[in-house]
C-alpha beads as a LAMMPS data file, in Angstrom:
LAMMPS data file: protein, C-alpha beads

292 atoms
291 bonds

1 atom types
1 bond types

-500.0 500.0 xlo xhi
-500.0 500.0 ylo yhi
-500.0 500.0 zlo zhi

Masses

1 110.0

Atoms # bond

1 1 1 -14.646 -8.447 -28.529
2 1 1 -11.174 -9.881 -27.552
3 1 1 -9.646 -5.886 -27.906
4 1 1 -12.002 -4.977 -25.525
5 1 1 -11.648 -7.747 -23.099
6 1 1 -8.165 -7.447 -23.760
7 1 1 -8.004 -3.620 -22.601
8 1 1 -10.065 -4.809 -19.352
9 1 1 -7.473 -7.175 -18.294
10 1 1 -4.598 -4.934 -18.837
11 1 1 -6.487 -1.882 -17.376
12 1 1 -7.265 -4.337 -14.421
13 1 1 -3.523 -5.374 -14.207
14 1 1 -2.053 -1.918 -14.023
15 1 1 -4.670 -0.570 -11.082
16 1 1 -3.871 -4.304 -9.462
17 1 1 -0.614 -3.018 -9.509
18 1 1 -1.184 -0.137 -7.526
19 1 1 -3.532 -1.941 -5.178
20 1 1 -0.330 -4.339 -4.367
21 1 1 1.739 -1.257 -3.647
22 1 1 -0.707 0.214 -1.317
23 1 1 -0.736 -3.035 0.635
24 1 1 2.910 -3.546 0.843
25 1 1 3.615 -1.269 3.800
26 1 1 0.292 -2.781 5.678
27 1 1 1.355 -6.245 5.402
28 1 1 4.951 -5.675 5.972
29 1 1 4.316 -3.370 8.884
30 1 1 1.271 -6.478 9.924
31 1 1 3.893 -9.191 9.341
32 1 1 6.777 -7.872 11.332
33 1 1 5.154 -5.620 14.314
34 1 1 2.003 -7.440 14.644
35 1 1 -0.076 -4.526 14.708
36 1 1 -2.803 -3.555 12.217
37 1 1 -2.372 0.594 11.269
38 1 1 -5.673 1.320 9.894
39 1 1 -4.782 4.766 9.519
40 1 1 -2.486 3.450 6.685
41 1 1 -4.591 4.737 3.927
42 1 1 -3.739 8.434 5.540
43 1 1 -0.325 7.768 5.131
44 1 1 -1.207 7.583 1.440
45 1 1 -3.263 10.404 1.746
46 1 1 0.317 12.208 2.858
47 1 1 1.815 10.621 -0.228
48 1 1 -0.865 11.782 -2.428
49 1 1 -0.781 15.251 -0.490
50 1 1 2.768 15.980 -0.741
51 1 1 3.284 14.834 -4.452
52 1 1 0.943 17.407 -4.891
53 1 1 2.390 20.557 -3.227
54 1 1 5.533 19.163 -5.125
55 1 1 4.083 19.724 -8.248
56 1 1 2.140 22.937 -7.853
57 1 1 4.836 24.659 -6.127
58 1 1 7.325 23.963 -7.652
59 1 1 6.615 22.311 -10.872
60 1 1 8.097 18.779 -9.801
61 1 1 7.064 16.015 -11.830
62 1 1 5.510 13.510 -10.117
63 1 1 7.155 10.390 -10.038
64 1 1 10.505 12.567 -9.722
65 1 1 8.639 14.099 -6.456
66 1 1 9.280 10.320 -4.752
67 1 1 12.891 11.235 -4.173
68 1 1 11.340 13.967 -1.469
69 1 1 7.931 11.560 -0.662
70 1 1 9.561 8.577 0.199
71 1 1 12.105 10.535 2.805
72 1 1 9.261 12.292 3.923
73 1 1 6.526 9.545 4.723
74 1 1 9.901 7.457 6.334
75 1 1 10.336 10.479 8.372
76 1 1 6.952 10.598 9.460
77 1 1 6.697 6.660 10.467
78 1 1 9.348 6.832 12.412
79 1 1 7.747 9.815 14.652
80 1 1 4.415 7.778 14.690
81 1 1 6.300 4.846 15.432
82 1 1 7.938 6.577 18.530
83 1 1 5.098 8.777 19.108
84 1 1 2.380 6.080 19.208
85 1 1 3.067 2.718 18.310
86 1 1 6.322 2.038 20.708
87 1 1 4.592 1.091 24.007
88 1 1 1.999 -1.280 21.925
89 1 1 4.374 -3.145 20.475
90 1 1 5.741 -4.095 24.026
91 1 1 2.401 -5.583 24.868
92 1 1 1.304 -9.651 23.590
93 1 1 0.116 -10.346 20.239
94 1 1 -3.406 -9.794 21.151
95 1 1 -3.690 -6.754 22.809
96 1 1 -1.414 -4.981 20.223
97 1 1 -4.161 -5.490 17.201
98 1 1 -6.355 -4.282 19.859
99 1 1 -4.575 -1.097 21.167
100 1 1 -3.164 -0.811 17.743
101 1 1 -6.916 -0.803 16.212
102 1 1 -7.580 2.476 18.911
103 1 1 -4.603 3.918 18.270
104 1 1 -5.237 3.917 14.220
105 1 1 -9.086 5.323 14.577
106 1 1 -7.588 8.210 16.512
107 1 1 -4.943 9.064 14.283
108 1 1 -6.967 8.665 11.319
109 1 1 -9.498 11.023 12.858
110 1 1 -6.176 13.739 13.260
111 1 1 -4.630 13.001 10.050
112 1 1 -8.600 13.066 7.781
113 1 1 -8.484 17.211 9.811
114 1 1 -5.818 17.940 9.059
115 1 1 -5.675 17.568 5.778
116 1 1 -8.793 19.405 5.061
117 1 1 -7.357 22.769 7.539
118 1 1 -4.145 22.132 5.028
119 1 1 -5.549 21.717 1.701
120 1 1 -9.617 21.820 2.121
121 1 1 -11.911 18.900 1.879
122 1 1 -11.825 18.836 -2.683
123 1 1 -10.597 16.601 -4.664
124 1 1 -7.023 17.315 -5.691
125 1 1 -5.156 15.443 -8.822
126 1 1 -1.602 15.873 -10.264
127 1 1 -1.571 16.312 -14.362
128 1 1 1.343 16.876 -16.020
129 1 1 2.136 17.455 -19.623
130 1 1 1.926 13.695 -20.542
131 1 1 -1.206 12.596 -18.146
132 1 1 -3.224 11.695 -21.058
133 1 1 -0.434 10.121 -23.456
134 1 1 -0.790 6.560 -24.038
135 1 1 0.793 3.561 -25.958
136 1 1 -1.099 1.168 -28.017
137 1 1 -0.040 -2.112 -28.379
138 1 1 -2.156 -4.500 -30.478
139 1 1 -5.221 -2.698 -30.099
140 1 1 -5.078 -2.065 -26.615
141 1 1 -4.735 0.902 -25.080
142 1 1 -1.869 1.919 -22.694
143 1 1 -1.355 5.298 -20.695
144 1 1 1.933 6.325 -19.939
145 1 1 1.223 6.924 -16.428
146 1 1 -0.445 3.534 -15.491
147 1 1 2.246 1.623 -17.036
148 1 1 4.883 3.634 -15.495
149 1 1 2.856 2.670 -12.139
150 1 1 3.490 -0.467 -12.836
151 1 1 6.612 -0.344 -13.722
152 1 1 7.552 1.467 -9.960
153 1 1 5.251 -1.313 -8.317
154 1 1 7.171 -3.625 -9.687
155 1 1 10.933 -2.338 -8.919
156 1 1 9.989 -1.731 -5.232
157 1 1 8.670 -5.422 -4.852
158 1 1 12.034 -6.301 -6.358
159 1 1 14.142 -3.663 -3.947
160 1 1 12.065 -4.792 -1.203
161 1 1 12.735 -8.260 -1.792
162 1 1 17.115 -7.644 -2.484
163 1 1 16.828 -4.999 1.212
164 1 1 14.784 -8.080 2.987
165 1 1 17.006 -11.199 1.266
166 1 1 20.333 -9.499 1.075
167 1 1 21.046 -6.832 3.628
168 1 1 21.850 -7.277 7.519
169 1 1 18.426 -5.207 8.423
170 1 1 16.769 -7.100 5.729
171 1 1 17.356 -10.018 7.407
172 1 1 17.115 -8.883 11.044
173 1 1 13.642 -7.986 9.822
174 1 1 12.735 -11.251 8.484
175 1 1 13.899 -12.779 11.664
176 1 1 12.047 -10.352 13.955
177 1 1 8.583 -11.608 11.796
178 1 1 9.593 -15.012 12.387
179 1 1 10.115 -15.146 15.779
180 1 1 11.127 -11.775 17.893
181 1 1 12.313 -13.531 21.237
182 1 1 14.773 -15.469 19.272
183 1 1 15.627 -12.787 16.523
184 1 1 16.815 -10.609 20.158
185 1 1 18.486 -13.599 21.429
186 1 1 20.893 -13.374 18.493
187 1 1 21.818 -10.156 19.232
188 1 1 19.217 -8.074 16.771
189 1 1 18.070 -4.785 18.289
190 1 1 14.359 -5.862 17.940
191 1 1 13.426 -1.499 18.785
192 1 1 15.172 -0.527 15.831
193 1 1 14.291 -3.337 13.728
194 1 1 10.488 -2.474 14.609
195 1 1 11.900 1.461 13.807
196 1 1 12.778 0.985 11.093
197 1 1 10.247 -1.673 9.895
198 1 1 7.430 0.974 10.529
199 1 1 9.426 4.223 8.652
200 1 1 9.800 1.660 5.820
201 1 1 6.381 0.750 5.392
202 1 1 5.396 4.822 5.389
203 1 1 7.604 5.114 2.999
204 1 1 5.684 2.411 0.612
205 1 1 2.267 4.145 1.428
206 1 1 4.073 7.051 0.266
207 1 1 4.832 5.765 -2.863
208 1 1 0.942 3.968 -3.367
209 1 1 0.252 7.899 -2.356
210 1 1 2.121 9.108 -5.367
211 1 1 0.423 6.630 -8.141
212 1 1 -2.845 7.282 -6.949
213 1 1 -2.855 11.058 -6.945
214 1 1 -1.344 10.912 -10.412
215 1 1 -3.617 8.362 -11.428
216 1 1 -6.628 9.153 -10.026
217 1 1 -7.207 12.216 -7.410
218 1 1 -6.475 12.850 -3.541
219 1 1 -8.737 14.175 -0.789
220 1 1 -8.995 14.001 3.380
221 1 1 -10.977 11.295 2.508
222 1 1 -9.317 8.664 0.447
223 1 1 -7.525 6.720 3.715
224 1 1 -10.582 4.344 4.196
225 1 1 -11.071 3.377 0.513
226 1 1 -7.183 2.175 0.379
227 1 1 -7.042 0.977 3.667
228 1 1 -10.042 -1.395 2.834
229 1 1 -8.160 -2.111 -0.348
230 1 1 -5.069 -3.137 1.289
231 1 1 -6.877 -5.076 4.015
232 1 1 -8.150 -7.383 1.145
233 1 1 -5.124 -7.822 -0.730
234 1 1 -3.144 -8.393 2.163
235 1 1 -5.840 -11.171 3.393
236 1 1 -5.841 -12.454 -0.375
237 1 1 -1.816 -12.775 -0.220
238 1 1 -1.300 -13.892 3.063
239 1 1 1.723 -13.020 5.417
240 1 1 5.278 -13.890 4.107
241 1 1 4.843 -13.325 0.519
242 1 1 5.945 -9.850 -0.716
243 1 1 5.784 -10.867 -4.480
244 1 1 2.560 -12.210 -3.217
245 1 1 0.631 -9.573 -2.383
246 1 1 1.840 -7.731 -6.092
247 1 1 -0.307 -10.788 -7.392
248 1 1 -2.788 -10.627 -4.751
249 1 1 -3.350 -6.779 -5.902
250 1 1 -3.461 -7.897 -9.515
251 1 1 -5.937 -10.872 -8.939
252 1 1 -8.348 -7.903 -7.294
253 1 1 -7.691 -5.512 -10.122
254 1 1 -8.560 -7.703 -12.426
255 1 1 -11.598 -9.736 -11.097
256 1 1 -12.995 -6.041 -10.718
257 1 1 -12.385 -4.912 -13.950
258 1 1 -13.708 -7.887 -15.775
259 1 1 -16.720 -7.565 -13.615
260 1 1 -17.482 -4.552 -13.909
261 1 1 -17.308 -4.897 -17.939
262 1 1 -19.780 -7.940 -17.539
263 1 1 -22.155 -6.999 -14.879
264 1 1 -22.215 -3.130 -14.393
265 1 1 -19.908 -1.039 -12.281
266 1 1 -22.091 -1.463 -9.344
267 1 1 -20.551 -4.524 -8.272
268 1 1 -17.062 -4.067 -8.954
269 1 1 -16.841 -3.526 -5.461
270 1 1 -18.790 -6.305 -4.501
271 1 1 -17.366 -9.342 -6.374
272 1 1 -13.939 -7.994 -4.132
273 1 1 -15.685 -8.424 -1.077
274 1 1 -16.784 -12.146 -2.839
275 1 1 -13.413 -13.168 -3.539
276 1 1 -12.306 -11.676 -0.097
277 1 1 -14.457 -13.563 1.996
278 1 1 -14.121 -17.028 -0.137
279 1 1 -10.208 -17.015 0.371
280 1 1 -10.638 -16.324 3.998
281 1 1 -13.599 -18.915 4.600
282 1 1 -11.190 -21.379 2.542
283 1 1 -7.868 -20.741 2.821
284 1 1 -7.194 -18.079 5.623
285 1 1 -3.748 -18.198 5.635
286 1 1 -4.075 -16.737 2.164
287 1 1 -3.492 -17.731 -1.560
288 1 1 0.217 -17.033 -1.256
289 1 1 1.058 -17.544 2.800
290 1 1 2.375 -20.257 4.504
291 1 1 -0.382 -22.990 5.981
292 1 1 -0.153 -22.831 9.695

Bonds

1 1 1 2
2 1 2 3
3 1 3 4
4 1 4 5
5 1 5 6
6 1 6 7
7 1 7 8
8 1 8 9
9 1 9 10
10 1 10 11
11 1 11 12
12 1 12 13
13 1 13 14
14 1 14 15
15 1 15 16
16 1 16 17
17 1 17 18
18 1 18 19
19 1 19 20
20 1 20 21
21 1 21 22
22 1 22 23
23 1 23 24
24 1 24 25
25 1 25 26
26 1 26 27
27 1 27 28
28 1 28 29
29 1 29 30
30 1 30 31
31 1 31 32
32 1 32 33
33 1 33 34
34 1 34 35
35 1 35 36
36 1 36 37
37 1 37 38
38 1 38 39
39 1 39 40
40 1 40 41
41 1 41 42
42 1 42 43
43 1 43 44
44 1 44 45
45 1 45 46
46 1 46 47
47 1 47 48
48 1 48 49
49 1 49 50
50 1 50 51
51 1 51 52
52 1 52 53
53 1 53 54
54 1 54 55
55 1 55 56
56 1 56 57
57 1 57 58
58 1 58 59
59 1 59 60
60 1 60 61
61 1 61 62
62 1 62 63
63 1 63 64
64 1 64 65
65 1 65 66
66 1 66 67
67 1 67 68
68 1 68 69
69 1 69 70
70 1 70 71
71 1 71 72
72 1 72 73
73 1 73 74
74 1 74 75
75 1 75 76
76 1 76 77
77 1 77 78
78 1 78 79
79 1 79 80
80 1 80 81
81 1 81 82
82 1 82 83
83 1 83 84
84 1 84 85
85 1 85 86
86 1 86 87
87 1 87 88
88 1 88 89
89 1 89 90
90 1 90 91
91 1 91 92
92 1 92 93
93 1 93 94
94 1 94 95
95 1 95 96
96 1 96 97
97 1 97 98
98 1 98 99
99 1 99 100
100 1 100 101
101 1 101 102
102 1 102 103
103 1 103 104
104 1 104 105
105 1 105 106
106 1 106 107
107 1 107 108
108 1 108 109
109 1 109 110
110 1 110 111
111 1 111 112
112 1 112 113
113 1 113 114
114 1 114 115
115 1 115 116
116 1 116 117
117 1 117 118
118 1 118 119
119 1 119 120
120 1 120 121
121 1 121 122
122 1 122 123
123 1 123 124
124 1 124 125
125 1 125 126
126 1 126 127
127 1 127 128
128 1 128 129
129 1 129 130
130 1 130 131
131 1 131 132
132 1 132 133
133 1 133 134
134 1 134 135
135 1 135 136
136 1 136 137
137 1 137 138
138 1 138 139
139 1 139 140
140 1 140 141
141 1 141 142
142 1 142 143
143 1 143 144
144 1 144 145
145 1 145 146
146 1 146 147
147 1 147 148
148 1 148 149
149 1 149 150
150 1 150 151
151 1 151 152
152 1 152 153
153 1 153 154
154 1 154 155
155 1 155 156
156 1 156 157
157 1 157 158
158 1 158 159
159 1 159 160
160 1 160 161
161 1 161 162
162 1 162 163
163 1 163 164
164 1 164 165
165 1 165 166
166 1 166 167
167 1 167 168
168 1 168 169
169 1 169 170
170 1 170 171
171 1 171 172
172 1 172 173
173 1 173 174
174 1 174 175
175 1 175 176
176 1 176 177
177 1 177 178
178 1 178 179
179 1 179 180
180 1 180 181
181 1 181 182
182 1 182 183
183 1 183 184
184 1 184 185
185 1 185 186
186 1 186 187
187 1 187 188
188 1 188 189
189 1 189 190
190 1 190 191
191 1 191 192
192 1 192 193
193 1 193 194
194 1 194 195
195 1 195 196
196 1 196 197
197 1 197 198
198 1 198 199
199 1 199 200
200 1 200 201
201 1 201 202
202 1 202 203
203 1 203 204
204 1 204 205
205 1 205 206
206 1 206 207
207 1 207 208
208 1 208 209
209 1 209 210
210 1 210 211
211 1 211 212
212 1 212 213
213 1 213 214
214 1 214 215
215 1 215 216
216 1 216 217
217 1 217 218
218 1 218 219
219 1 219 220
220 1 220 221
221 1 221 222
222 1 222 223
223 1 223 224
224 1 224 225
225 1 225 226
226 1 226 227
227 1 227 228
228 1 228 229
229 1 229 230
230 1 230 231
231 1 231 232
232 1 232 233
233 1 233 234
234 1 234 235
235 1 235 236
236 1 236 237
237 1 237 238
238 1 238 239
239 1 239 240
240 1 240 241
241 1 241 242
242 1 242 243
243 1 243 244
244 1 244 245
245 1 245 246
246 1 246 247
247 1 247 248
248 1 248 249
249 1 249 250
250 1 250 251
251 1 251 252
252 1 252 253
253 1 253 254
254 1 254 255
255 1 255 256
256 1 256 257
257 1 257 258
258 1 258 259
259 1 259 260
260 1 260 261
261 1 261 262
262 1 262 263
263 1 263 264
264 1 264 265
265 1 265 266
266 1 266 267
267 1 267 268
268 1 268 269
269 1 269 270
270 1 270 271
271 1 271 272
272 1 272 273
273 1 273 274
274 1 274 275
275 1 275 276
276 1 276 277
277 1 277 278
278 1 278 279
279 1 279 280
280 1 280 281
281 1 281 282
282 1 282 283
283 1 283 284
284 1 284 285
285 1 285 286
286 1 286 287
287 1 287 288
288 1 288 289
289 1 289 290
290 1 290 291
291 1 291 292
């Protein structure tokens, strides 16, 4: 009995994991710009996408694949930055969610046709040599690729955390989140810092792309599931908190796991939404964010 509640919390940890990293580049993107990308779950449908033309191609493992993904997706969010997103962010708090709501239906409409003209409308997963090795520690099962997942969740918290903490654009875009009209008073180039903001958080949907294609499959499809996902955990987490929403993602991981064990898989989903509309009713600025 404890094994097998045992292999339910550490299965639940290691998908948290990946839920965290998926919702990284939403709420940093959220925190910092003030505008809510729904078509971020496409971006890790681009991830997913070009880990696996990597792979098939070429032959390029996977996780080694995120020295061309993460270039790639940054890239790419700095031409839908440019492309799209510049003349929102221009416009007050409110009526950026709002444009920025439009703006992300439309573009996940493109990106969702795209992909099936590029790679059809299947399923499409990434298996290398070792997808089905594991570890076993105590009893409980552990495969290789989860736990490297969680492993690469956990560095890019940490980078993320020494780039925001420690470097000049780090801290230009803390400052920016905190207060833009001051942050430009000082002398910070608030376009650039929104630039650059918005190419970094495609770059973390890229990586969330990677782990999920690897760990589960990719299709046109997938952007609303993750979106959704990373709506939650960033709600759960809260803005200002980057090791929050890793724990945020974990919480959700692991509620779900344990109930679908003890209920039924049916309502994995559901005790989410629960927990997701309790800490919002409760606490909205999140279990993690500053109170208001």
């Amino acid at each position: 009995m404890f094994e097998i509640i045992a292999q339910n919390i550490v299965s639940g940890i290691m998908v948290g994991a990946l839920y965290g990293l998926a919702a990284l580049g939403l709420s940093l993107v959220f925190g910092v710009l003030k505008i809510l990308n729904v078509a971020h779950g496409e971006l890790i449908m681009l991830g997913g996408y070009t880990t696996f033309w990597l792979f098939n191609l070429y032959g390029l493992d996977p996780f080694v694949s995120l020295l061309v993904v993460i270039p790639t997706l940054f890239v790419i969010g700095l031409l839908l930055h440019q492309g799209l997103f510049r003349p929102v962010v221009k416009l007050d708090e409110e009526n950026r969610i709002k444009n920025s709501l439009l703006i992300g239906f439309g573009l996940t409409l493109v990106l969702q046709n795209l992909a099936i003209q590029l790679w059809t409308a299947d399923e499409r997963s990434v298996t290398p040599a070792y997808s089905t090795a594991a570890l076993e520690l105590w009893g409980v099962r552990l495969p290789v690729i989860r736990l490297a997942g969680l492993i690469i969740a956990i560095l890019t918290v940490v980078a993320l955390e020494l780039f925001l903490n420690r470097s000049y654009w780090g801290k230009a875009v803390r400052a920016t989140a905190e207060d833009w009209q001051t942050a430009a008073l000082t002398g910070i180039n608030i376009n650039m810092t929104y630039l650059l903001t918005f190419g970094l958080g495609a770059s973390l949907a890229g990586i969330a792309g990677t782990l999920v294609t690897v760990s589960f499959s990719v299709s046109p499809f997938i952007g609303l599931q993750w979106t959704l996902k990373a709506l939650i955990v960033v709600v759960l987490a809260g803005l200002g908190s980057i090791g929050g929403v890793l724990a945020a993602g974990i919480l959700l991981g692991v509620t779900e796991s344990l109930s679908a064990y003890y209920w039924g898989g049916e309502y994995r989903e559901l005790v989410g939404l629960i927990i997701f509309l309790i800490v919002l009713s409760v606490r909205p600025q999140g279990l993690f964010g500053a109170k208001v």
